[in-house]
C-alpha positions as CSV (number, residue, x, y, z in Angstrom):
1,X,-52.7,0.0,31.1
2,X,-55.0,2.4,29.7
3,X,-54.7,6.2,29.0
4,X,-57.6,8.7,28.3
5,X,-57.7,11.3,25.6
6,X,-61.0,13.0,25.1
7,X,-62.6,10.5,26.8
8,X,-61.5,8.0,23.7
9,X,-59.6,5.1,25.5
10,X,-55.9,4.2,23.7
11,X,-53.2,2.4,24.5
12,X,-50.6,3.8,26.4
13,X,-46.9,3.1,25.6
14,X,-44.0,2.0,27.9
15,X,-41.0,3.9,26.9
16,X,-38.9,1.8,24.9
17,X,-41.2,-0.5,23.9
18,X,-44.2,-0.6,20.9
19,X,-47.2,-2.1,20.7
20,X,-48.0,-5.6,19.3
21,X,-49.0,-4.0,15.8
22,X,-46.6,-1.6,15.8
23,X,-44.4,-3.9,16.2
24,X,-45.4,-6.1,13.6
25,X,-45.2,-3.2,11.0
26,X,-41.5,-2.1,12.0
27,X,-40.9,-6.1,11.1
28,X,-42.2,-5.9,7.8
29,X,-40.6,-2.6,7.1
30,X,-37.4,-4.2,8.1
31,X,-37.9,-7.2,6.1
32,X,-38.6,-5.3,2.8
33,X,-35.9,-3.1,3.6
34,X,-33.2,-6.3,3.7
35,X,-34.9,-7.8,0.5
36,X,-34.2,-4.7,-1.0
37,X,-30.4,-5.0,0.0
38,X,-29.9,-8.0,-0.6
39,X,-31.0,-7.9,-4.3
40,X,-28.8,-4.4,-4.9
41,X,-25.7,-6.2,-3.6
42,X,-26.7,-9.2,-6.2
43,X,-27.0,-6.7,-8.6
44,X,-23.9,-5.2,-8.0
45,X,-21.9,-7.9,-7.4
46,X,-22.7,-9.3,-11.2
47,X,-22.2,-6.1,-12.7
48,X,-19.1,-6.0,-14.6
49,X,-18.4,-9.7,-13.7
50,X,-16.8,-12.6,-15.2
51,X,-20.8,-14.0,-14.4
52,X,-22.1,-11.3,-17.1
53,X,-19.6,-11.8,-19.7
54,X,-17.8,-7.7,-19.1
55,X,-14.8,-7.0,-18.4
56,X,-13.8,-7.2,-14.5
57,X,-14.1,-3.6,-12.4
58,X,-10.6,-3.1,-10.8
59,X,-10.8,0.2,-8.4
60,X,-7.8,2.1,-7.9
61,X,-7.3,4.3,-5.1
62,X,-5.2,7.3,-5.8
63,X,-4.4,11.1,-5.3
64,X,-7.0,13.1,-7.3
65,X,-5.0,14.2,-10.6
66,X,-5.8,17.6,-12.2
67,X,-4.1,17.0,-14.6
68,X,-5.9,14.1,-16.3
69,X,-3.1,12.0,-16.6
70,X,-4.1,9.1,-14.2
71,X,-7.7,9.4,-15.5
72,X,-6.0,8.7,-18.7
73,X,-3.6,5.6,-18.3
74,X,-6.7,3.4,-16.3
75,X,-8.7,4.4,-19.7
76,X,-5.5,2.9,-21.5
77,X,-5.0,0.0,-19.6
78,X,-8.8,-0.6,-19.3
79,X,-8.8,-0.7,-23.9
80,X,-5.8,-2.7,-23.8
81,X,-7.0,-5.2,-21.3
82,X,-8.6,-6.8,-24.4
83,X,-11.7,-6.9,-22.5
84,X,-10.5,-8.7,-19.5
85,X,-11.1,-5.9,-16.9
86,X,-12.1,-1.8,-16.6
87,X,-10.1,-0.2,-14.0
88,X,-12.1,2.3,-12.4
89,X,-10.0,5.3,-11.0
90,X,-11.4,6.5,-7.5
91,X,-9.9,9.5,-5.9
92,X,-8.8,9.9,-2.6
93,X,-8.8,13.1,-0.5
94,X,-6.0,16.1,-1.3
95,X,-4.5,15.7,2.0
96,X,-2.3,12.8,2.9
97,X,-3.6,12.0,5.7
98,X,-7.0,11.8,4.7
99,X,-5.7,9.4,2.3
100,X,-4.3,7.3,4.7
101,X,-7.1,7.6,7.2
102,X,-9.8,6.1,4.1
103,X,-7.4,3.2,3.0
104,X,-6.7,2.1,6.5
105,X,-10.4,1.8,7.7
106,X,-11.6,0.1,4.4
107,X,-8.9,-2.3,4.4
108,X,-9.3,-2.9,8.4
109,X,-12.3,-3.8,7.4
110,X,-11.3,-6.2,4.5
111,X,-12.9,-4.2,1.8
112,X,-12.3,-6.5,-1.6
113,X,-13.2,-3.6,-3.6
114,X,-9.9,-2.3,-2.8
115,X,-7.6,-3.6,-5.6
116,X,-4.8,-1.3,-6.8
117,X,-3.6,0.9,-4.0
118,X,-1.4,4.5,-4.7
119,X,0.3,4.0,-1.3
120,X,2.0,7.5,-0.2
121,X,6.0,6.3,0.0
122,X,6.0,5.8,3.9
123,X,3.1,3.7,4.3
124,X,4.4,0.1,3.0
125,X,6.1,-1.1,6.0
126,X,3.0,-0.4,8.0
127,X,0.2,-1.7,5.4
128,X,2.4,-4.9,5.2
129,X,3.1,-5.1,8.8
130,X,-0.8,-5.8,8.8
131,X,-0.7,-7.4,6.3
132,X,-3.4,-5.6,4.0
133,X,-1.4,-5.5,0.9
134,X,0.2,-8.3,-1.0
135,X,3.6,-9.1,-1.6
136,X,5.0,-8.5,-5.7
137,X,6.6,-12.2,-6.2
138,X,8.2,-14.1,-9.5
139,X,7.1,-13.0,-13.1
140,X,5.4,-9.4,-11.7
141,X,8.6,-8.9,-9.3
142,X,11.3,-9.0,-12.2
143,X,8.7,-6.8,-14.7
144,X,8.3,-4.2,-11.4
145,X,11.9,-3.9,-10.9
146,X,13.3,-4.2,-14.4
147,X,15.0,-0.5,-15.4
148,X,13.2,0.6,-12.3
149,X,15.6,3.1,-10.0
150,X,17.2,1.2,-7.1
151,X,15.4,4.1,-4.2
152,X,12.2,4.2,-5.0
153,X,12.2,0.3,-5.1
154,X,13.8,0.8,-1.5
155,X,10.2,2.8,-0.7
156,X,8.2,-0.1,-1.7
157,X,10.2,-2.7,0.0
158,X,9.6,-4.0,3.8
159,X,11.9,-7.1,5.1
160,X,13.5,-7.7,2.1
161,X,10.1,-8.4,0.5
162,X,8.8,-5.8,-2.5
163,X,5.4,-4.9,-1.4
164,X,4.7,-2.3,-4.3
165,X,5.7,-0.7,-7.8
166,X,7.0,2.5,-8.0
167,X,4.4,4.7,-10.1
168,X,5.8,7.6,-9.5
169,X,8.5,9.6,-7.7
170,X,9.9,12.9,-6.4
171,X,12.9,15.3,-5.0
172,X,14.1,18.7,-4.4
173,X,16.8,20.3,-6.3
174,X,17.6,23.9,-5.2
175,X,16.4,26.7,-7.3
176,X,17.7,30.3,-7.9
177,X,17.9,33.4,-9.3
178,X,21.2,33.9,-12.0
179,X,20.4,37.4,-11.9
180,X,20.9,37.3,-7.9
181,X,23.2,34.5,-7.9
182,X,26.0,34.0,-10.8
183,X,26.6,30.8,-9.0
184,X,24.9,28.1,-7.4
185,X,26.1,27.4,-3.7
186,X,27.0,24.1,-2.8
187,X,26.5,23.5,0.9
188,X,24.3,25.1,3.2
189,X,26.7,27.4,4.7
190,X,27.9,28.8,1.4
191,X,24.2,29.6,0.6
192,X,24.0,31.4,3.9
193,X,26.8,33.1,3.5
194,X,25.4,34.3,-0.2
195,X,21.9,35.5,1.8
196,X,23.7,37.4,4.2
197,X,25.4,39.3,1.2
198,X,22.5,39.8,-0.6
199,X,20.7,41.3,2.3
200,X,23.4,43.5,3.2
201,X,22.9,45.1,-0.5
202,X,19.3,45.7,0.2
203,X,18.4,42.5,-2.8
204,X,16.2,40.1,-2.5
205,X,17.8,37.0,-0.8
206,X,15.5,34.5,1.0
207,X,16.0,30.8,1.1
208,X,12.3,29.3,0.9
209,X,11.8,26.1,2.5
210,X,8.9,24.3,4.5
211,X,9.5,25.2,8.0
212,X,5.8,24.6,8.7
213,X,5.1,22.0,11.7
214,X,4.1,18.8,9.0
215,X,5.6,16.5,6.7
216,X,7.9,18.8,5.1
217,X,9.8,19.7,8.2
218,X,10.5,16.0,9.1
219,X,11.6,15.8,5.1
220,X,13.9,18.7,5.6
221,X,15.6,17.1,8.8
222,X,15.9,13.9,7.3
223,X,17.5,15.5,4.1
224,X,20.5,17.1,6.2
225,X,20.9,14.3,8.4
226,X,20.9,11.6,5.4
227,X,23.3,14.6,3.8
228,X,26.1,14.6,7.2
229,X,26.4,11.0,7.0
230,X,24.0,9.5,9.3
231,X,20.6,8.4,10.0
232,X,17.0,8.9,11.9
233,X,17.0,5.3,12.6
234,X,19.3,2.1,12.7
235,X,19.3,-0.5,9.6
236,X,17.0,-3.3,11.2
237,X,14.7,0.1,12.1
238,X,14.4,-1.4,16.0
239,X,16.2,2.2,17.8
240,X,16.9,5.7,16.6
241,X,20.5,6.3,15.3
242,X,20.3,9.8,15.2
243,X,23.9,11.2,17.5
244,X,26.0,14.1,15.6
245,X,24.8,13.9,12.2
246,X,21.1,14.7,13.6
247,X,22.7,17.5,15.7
248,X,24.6,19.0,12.6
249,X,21.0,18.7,11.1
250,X,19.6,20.8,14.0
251,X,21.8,23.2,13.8
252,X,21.3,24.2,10.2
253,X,17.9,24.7,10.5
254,X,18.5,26.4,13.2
255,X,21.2,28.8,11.8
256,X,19.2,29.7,8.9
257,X,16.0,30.1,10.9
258,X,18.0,32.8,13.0
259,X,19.3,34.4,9.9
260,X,18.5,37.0,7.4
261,X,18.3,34.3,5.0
262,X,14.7,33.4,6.9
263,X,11.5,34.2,5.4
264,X,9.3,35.9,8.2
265,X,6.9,33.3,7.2
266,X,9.2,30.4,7.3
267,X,7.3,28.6,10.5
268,X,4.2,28.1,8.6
269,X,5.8,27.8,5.1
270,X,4.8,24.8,2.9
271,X,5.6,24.3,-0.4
272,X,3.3,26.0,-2.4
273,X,4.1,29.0,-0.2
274,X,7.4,28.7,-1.2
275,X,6.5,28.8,-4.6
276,X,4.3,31.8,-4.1
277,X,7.2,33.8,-2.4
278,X,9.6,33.1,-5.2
279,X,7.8,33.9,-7.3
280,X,7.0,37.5,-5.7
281,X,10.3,38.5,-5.8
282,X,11.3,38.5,-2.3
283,X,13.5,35.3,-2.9
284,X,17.0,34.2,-3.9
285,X,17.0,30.5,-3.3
286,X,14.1,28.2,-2.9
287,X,14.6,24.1,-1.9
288,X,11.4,22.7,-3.5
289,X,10.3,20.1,-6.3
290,X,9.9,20.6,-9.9
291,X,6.4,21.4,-9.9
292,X,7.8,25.1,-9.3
293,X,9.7,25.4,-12.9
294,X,6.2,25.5,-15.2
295,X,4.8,27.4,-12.6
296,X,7.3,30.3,-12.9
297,X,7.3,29.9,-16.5
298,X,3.3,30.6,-16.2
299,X,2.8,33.0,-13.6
300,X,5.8,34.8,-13.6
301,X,7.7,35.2,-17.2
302,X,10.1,38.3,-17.0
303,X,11.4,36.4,-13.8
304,X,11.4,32.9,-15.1
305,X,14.4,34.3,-17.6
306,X,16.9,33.9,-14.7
307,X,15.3,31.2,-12.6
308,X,18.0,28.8,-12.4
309,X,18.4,24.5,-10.8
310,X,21.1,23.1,-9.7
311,X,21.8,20.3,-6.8
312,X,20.5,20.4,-3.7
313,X,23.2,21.8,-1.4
314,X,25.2,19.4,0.5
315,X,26.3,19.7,4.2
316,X,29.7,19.1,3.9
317,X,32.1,20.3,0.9
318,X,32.9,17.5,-1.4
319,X,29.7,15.2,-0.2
320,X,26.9,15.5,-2.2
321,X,23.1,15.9,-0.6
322,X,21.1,12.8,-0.1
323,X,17.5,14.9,-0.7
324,X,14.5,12.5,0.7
325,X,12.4,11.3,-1.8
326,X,8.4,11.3,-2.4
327,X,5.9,9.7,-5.0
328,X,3.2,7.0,-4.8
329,X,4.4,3.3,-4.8
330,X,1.3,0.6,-6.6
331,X,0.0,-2.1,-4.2
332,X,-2.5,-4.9,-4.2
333,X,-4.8,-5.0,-1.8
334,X,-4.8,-8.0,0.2
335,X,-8.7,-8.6,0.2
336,X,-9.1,-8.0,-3.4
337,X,-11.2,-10.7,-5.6
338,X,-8.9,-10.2,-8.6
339,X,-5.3,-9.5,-7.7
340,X,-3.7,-11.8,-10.7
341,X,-5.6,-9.2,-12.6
342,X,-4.5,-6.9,-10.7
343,X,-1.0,-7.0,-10.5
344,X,-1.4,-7.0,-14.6
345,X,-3.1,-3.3,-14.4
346,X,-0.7,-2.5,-12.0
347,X,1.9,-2.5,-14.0
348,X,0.2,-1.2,-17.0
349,X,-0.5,1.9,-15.1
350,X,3.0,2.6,-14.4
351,X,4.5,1.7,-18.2
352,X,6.5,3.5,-20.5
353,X,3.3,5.2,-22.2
354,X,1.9,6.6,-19.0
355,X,4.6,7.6,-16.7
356,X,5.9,9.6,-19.7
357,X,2.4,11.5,-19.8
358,X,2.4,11.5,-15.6
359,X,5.6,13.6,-16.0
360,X,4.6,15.5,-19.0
361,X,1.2,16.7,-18.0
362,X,1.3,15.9,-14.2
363,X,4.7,17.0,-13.8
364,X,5.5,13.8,-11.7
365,X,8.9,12.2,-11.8
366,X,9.7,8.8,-13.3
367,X,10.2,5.8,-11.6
368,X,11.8,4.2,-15.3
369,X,15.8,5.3,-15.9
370,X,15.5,5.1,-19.8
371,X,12.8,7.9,-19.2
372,X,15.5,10.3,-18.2
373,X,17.0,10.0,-21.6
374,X,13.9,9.9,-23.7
375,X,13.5,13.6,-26.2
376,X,10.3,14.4,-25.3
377,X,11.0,13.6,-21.6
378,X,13.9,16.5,-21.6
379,X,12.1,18.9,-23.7
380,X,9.8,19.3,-20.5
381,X,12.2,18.3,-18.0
382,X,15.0,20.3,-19.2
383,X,16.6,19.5,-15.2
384,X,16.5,15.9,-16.4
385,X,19.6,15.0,-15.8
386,X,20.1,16.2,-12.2
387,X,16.4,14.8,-10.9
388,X,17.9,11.7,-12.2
389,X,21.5,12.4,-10.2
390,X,19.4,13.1,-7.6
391,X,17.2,10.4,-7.2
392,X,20.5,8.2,-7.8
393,X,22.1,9.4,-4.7
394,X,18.6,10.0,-2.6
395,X,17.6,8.7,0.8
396,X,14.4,7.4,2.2
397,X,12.4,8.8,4.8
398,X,12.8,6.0,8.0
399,X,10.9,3.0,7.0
400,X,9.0,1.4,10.1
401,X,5.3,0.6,10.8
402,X,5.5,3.4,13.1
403,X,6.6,5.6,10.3
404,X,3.2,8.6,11.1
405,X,4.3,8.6,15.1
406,X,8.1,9.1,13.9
407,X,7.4,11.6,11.9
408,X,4.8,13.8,14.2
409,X,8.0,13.5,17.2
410,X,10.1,15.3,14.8
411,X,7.9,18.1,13.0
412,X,6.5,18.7,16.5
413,X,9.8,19.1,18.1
414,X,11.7,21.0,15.6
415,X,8.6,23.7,14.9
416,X,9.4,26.2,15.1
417,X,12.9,26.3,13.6
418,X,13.8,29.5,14.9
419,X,13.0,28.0,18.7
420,X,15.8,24.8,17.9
421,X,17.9,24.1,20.6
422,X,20.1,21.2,18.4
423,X,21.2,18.6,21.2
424,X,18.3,19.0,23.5
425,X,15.9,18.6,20.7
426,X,18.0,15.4,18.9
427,X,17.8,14.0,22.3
428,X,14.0,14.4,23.1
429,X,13.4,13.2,19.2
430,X,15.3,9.8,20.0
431,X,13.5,9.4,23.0
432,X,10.4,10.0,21.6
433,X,11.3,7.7,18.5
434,X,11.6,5.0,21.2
435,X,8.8,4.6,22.6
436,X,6.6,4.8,19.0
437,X,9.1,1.6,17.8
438,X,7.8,0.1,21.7
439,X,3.6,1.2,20.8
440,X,4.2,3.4,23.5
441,X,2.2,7.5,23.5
442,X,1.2,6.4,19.9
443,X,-0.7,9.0,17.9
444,X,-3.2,7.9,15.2
């Protein structure tokens, strides 16, 4: 076929298709451009390799640290390595879920650079389920669970199999204000009762806590119904348990949503919004982690000289609180080229040396008991001894694969607090537990 342009003759071309030398060129292009690939992955694929004589690049995957403390212990672990291997600290997004969202598509993909893994504590049943991470066995099981606490081990464990190390962890205690409150309450109706008082005297007497619809919703139901005895899910984690506990659970929430105790804010409160009303003020009592002590001590000193800790409050009198537990468990990926190595970084990362500076400058909870007694440990942490009687007594959030859909039928159901109708809602939570334990309605 022939077109005419300016009376020139040209070849005219059939959409979609190129002509014989055009062709040829978008070949040759091609075929450069693959050369060119193929002799960057060579490149990169020596670098650092046992091949070049360096040391071996481990990547760990983690939550991006301000405070320099992770950057820190890989550069510790990389000098004492002797050599042997760098460890190369990559940060994830802020937001859990982003961090989720990366690890799961590289490791769907069977990404080997993905070596040491900071796994958020729900997501070992799941990543093991599919078998992305490797299982801790023999000589680095008994050095990951020696003078380890017994939860956070629970965290990183999935069918009686230990699936990670525990780097670091976390739990609330219940802060207040001495000047407010002489006395700490110890349930949730005596704290009430102390917030309807206050308010009634015209004082400040809020109880901050994440009411938002997220995460910290689900970790405040699971809290009170760990605390009245029960359970969000049986012990092989096949059905919800749920029943009265969960309904006492409700309620509470509920009751203080409804009371003068409630922030006006409380339905899109997180915790750094509890931290910021605290510290305006407007507060009594505040359920939160201890990230809020140095920040009062900062921002706010003439109040920090009556800001107070003391247990979380319990549901019944007598029965202490079972607060739910956070922090980052260690894993192996299951694809990496290096995992002896490893699993040797791994728990250099989480040793004596660097969880002390991960609680010291990070302000992130150990995972080693003797910590809890250590000077310089208390002379930061001067609530010590209650995050360690605490996490002694603590509960899990529900471990299942299904962990993200469980979580998303509770914080969606209970949100807002204020709107809690207790049996109803326990009901429609267990029924929508079932069907994400049966893949049914799942959500990504």
């Amino acid at each position: 076929m022939v077109g005419r342009t300016n009376g020139q003759a040209r070849p005219v071309r059939v959409r979609g298709k190129a002509s014989p030398r055009t062709a040829g060129r978008r070949a040759a292009q091609r075929l450069r451009c693959l050369a060119a690939l193929s002799l960057l992955a060579g490149l990169l694929t020596s670098c650092g390799s046992e091949e070049s004589g360096g040391p071996v690049r481990l990547n760990w995957y983690n939550f991006p640290d301000d405070s320099g403390a992770l950057a820190s212990a890989a550069s510790n672990c990389s000098r004492s390595s002797g050599g042997r291997y760098s460890i190369s600290y990559n940060k994830l997004p802020r937001a859990a879920d982003g961090q989720r969202q990366q690890l799961v598509r590289r490791l769907a993909a069977e990404d080997s650079a993905m070596d040491i893994l900071g796994l958020d504590v729900t997501w070992a049943a799941e990543f093991a389920e599919a078998k992305w991470i490797l299982p801790w066995t023999g000589a680095n099981r008994r050095k990951a669970t020696a003078g380890t606490l017994a939860v956070p081990l629970q965290t990183a464990t999935w069918k009686g199999r230990l699936y990670a190390v525990p780097y670091n962890t976390n739990t609330q205690l219940l802060w207040y204000r001495s000047d407010l409150v002489p006395k700490p309450p110890t349930t949730w109706a005596e704290m009430l009762a102390m917030a309807r008082v206050l308010a009634k005297q015209g004082k400040p007497h809020f109880v901050e806590i994440q009411g938002a619809q997220y995460e910290g919703l689900t970790v405040w139901f699971n809290t009170l119904v760990e605390s009245a005895g029960g359970s969000i899910l049986n012990r092989t984690a096949t059905a919800p348990s749920l029943g009265p506990p969960a309904v006492r659970a409700a309620t509470i929430m509920h009751d203080l949503a409804t009371s003068p105790a409630a922030d006006p804010s409380l339905s899109n409160q997180m915790e750094d919004q509890n931290r910021l009303a605290m510290e305006s003020g407007t507060a009594a009592f505040e359920l939160n982690y201890p990230f809020v002590y140095p920040s009062m001590k900062a921002n706010q000193p003439k109040l920090f000289k009556s800001f107070r800790w003391a247990p979380y409050p319990g549901v019944d009198p007598g029965r202490p609180a079972k607060p739910t537990i956070g922090g980052i468990d260690l894993a192996i990926g299951a694809y990496s080229n290096h995992p002896d190595l490893a699993f040797e970084a791994a728990l250099c990362l989480r040793n004596r040396q660097n969880q002390m500076a991960a609680a010291i400058e990070g302000g992130l909870p150990p995972t080693l008991r003797s910590l809890y007694s250590d000077k310089a440990l208390i002379k930061s942490y001067p609530f010590a001894a209650d995050v360690l009687s605490a996490l002694e007594n603590a509960s899990t959030r529900p471990q299942t694969p299904a962990y993200q859909n469980v979580s998303i039928a509770i914080s969606h159901t209970l949100s807002p607090p204020s709107a809690i109708n207790p049996r109803s809602d326990v009901d429609e939570i267990g029924s929508q537990i079932e069907d994400a334990l049966e893949s049914k309605g799942l959500i990504p």
